[in-house]
N, C-alpha and C positions, 0 to 999 in steps of 0.2 A: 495403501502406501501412506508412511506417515508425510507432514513437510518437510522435515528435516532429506528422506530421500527425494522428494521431488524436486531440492533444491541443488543436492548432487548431481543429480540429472540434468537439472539446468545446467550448470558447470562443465559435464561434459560436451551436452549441445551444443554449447558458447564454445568451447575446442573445436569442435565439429565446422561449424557455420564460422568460424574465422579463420581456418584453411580454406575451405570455400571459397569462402569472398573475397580472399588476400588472390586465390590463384584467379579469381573471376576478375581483379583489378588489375595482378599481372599481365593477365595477357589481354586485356582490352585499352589499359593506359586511360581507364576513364575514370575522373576527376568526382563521379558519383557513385559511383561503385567502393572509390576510395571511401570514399565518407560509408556507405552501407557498412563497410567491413570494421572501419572503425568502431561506430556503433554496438557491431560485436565485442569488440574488445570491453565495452562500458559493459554488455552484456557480462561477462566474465570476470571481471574486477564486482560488480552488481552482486553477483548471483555468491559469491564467493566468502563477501560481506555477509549478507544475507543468512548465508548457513551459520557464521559465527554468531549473529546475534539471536537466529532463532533458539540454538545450544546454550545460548545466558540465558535467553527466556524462560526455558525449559528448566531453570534450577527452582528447585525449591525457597520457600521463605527461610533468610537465617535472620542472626541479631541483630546484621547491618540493613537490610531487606526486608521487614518483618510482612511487607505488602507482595514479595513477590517480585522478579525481575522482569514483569512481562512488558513492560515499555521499550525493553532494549530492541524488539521491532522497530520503534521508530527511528531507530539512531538506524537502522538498516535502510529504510525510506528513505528518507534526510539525507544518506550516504550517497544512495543511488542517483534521486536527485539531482545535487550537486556534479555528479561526472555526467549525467547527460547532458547538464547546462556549460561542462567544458566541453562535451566532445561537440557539443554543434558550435559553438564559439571557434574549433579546429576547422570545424570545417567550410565554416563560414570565410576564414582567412585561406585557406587555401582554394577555394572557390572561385573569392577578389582575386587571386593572382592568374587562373586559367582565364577570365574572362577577359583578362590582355593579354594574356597569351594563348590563344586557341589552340586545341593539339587533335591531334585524327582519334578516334580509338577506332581500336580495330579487334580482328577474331569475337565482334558481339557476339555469335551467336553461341561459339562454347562460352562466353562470359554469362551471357542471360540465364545460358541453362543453368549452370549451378549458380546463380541467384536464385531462379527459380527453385530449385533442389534447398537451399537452406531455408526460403519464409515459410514452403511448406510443413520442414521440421520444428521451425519456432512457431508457428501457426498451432501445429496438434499440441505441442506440447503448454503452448499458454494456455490453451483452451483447457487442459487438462489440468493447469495447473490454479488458474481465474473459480475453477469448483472448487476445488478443495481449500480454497485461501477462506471463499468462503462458507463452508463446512465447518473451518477451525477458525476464524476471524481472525484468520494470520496477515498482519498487515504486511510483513515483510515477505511472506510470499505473494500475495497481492500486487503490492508494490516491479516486483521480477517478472508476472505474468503478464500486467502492461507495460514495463519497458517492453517486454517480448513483442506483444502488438502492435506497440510504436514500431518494432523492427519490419514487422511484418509489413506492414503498411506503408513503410518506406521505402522497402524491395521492390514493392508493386508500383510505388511512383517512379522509381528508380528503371524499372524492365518497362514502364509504358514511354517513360519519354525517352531510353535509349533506342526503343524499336522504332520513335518519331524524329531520332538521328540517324536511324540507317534510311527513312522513306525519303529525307527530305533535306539529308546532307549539313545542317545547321548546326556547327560547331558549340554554338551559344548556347545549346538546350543542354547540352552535360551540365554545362558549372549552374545554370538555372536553377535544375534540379538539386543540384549539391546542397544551393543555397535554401530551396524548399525542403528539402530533408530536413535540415542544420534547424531552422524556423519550427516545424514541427515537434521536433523532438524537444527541442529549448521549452516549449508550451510545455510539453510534458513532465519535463526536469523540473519548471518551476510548480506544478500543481502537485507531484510529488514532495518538494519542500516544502511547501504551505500543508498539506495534509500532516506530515510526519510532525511541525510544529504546532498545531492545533491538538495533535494529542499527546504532546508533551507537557501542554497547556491544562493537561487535565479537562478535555473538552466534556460535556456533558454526553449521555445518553443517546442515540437519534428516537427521532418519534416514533416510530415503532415500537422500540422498545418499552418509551415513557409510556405509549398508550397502553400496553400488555400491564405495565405496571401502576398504572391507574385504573386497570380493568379490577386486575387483581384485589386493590382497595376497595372497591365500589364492591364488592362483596364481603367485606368484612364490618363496611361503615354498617352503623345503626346509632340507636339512642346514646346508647352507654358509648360508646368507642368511637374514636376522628383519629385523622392522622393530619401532620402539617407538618413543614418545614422541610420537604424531600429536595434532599439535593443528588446527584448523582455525575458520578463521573467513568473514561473507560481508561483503560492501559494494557494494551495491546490484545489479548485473548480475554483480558479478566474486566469483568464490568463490578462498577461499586454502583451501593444504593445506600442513603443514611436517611432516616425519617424518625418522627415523634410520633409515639400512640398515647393517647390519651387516655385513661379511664377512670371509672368512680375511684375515689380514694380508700371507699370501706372493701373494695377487694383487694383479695388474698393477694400474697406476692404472686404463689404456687398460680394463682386461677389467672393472673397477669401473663407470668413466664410461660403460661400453657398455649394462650391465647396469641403471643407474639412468635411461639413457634410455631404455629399454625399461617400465620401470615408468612415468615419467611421463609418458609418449604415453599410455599403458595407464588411466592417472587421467586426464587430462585428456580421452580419448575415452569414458570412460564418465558423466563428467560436465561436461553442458556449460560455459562459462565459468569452469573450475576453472586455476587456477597452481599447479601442484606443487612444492613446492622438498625435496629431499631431501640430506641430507647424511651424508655417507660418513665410516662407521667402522669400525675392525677388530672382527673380533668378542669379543676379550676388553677391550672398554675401553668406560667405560659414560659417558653423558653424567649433570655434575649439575645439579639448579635450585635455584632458590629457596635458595640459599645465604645465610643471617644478613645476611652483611657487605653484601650484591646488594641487600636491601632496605631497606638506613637511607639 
């Protein structure tokens, strides 16, 4: 199954587990339950997102693109993001308001059960969906399978401290909870923005990668040949590498270009979705940056 269906998928579970949870807070009138089902809703505006930008990623390089749209995952992140950090900010405020006005909830126990009924649909299906994000280093489905876990997770805080409403009568543990929901998920909302802007940032590589691709060098250095100046960055599915290889100046262009494709088969098989681009120097002639005049 590609991402693009597992994000469909998401979309309708998010339909699914927000009848759920709307009829779970119907008929319980509990002020945490509200908030779970909300939550859904961010689930569904998320996931919705998501599918559009993974369909831009998915476009080919044109004139205006010539790198590829695959960043527009992050603007999927960043998106989601943002709505979890409003919807607990929602629930936060209505939370304050129950905790001066206390209210009964009632029929918990059809309410629990389908609580209980929707985290275990959001549970298989993130789990389902946390492999495959990373199979295809889809940040935007990435991004969907742990809002999904945050859901799940807050179901479960949500059915433990209602069940410690019905043993022990304390009206104050709903909006509690509300408030602990609203708090963790905020965590989350913001470590999904900061993610999504670190790779719009053009962040570099992770060390795994760097190391596979210093492995890869270390078998190509010897006398005649060095490489230096590697810099590397990712954007969304696609990873860059740009570096200098050095060599004697009295070889052939032919024996140069032979040799530099050899190297980037060599990178690009060691890491998946990686673009090598390296560029050919003699070995006594050094490249410079960051030159004064380059930055005004």
């Amino acid at each position: 199954m590609q991402v693009s269906a597992y994000l469909k998928l998401s979309v309708a579970v998010a339909l699914l587990t927000i009848a759920l949870k709307t009829a779970a807070w119907w008929w319980t009138d509990s002020v945490s339950l509200a908030a779970d089902a909300l939550e859904s809703l961010v689930n569904l505006a998320g996931a919705m997102f998501a599918l559009a930008m993974v369909t831009v990623a998915a476009r080919p390089p044109d004139d205006d693109h010539p790198f590829g749209h695959h960043k527009a995952e992050f603007f999927s992140s960043g998106f989601e993001g943002v709505l979890i950090i409003a919807a607990a900010l929602g629930i936060l405020w209505a939370a304050g308001h129950r905790f001066f006005d206390p209210q009964p909830v009632q029929s918990l126990g059809l309410g629990l059960g389908l609580a209980v009924v929707s985290s275990v649909i959001n549970g298989a299906l993130a789990w389902a969906m946390l492999r495959k994000a990373r199979e295809h280093r889809s940040m935007a489905l990435e991004a969907d399978a742990r809002h999904l876990f945050t859901d799940v997770w807050t179901s479960a805080g949500v059915v433990a401290g209602l069940l410690g409403v019905m043993l022990t009568g304390w009206l104050w543990l709903d909006p509690l909870l509300a408030v602990l929901v609203a708090l963790n998920i905020l965590r989350e909302g913001a470590a999904l923005v900061w993610r999504s802007s670190q790779g719009l940032m053009d962040e570099a590589l992770d060390a795994e990668s760097l190391a596979r691709i210093d492995a890869v060098l270390e078998d190509f250095r010897h006398h005649t040949v060095r490489f230096d100046h590697l810099v590397s960055r990712s954007a969304g599915q696609r990873r860059f590498v740009d570096l200098h290889m050095h060599m004697p100046s009295d070889w052939t262009l032919g024996r140069a270009a032979a040799v530099r494709a050899s190297v980037e088969q060599a990178l690009m098989s060691a890491v998946p979705g990686l673009r090598a681009t390296i560029q050919l120097l003699p070995m006594d002639v050094e490249a410079h940056f960051d030159d004064p005049k380059d930055l005004i």
